[in-house]
C-alpha positions as CSV (number, residue, x, y, z in Angstrom):
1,X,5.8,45.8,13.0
2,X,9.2,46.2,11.9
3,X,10.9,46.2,8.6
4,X,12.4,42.9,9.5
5,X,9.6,41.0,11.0
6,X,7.5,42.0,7.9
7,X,10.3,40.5,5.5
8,X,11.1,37.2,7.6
9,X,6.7,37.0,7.3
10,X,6.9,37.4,4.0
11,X,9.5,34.5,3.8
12,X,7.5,32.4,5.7
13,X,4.3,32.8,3.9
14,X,6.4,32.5,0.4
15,X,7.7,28.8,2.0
16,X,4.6,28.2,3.2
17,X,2.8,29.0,-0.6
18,X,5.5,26.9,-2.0
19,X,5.2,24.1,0.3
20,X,1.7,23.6,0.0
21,X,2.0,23.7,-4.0
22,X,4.8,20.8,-3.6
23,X,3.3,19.2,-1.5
24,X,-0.2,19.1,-3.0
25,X,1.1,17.8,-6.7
26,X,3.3,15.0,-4.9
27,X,0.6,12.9,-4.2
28,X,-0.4,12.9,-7.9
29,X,3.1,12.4,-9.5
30,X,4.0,10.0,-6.9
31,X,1.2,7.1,-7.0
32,X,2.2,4.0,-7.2
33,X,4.9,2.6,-4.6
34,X,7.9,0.1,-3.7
35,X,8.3,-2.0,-0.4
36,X,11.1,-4.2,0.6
37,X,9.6,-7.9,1.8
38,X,10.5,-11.7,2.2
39,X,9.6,-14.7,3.4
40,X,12.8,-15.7,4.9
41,X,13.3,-16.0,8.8
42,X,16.6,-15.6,10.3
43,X,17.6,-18.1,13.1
44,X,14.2,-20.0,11.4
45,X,11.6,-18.1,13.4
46,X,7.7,-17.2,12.2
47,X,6.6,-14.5,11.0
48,X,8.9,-12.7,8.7
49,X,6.9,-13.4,5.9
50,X,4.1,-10.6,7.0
51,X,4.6,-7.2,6.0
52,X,2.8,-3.8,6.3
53,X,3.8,-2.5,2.6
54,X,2.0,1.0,3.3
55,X,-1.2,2.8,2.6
56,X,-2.7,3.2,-0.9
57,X,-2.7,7.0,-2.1
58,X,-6.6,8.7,-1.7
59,X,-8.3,6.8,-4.8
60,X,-9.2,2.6,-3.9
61,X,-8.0,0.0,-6.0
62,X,-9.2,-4.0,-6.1
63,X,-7.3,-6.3,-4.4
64,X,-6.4,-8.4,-7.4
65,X,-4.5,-5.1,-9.2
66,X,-2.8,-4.3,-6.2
67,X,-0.1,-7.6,-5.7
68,X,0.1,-7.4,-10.0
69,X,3.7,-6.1,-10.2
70,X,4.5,-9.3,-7.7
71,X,5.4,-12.6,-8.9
72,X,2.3,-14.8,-8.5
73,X,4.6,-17.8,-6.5
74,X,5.7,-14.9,-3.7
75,X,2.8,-13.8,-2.1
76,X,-0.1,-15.4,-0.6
77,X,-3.0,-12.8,0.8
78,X,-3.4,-9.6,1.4
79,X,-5.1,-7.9,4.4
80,X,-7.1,-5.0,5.5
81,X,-8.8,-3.3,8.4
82,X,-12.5,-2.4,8.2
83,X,-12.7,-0.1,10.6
84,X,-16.4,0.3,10.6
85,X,-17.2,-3.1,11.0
86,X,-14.1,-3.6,13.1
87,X,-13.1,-6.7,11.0
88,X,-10.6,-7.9,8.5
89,X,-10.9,-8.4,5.7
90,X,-8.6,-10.9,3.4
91,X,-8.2,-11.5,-0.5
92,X,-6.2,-14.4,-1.4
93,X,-4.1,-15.1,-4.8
94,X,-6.2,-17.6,-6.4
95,X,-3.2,-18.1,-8.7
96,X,-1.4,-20.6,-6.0
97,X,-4.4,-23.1,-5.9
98,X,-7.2,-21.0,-3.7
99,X,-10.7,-21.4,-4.8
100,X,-11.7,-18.4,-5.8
101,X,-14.9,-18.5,-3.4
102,X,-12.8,-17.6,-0.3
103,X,-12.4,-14.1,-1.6
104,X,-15.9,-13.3,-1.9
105,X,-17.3,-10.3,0.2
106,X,-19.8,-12.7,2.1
107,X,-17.0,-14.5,3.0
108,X,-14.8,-11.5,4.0
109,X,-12.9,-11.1,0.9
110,X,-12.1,-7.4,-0.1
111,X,-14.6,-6.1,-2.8
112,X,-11.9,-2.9,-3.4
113,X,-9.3,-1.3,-1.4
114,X,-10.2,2.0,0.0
115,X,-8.2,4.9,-0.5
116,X,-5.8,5.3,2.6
117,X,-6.0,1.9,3.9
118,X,-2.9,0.2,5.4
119,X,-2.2,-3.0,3.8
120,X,-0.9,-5.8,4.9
121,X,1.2,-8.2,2.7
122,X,1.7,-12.0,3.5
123,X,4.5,-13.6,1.6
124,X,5.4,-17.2,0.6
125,X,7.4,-18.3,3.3
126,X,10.8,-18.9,1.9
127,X,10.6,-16.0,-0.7
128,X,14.0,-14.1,-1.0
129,X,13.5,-10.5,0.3
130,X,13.1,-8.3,-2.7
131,X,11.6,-4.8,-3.5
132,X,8.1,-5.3,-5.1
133,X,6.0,-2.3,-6.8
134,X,2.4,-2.2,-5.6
135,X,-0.2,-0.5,-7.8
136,X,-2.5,2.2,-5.8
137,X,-4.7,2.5,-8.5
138,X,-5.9,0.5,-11.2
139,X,-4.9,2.2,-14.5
140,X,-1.6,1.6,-13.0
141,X,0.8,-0.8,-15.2
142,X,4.4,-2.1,-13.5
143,X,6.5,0.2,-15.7
């Protein structure tokens, strides 16, 4: 091997150490997260008002800590897939008149959110589009 293919390997494998340093401590200082949503249609078509807001980081959180940054008036349920069951799975704010009941696991309500899990956000129809912070874990506070 050559002078210069052992000093561009060393480069790479310098990057590469880096990289995985960076990359590995981003998850941790980066945990809770922001996504743009509304409930307001242009042309007044359906619809607008769902939103995938992302995945939560590896740790779970409960469905009730999750929407807590979000004014209680904007949003109306949150969704998951259970992909072992190949269900979903639904918690609804109880703050805009739901029973509480509806959100029980027997019923199909979410018990927690696992880590990794795509979420889906439905909004108040009407809601101006605004950027909302959703907790991914739940010592998490909205400041």
């Amino acid at each position: 091997m050559s002078w210069i293919h052992r000093k561009a390997l060393a480069v790479v494998a310098a990057g590469a150490g880096v990289a995985t340093i960076l990359g590995a401590t981003l998850g941790v200082a980066v945990a809770k997260h922001t996504s743009t949503v509304g409930g307001v249609c242009s042309g007044g078509s359906a619809g607008c008002n769902i939103h995938y807001v992302g995945a939560i980081r590896s740790g779970s959180v409960s469905p009730d800590q999750f929407p807590k940054c979000t004014p209680a008036a904007n949003w109306q349920a949150i969704y998951i897939w259970d992909g072992p069951n190949q269900q979903w799975q639904h918690y609804f704010n109880t703050a805009n008149g739901i029973p509480a009941y509806v959100n029980a696991v027997d019923a199909g309500g979410i018990s927690t959110i696992p880590g990794f899990s795509g979420v889906v956000l439905i909004m108040t129809p009407g809601t101006p589009t605004q950027e909302i912070t959703l907790l991914d874990a739940n010592n998490e506070t909205c400041n």
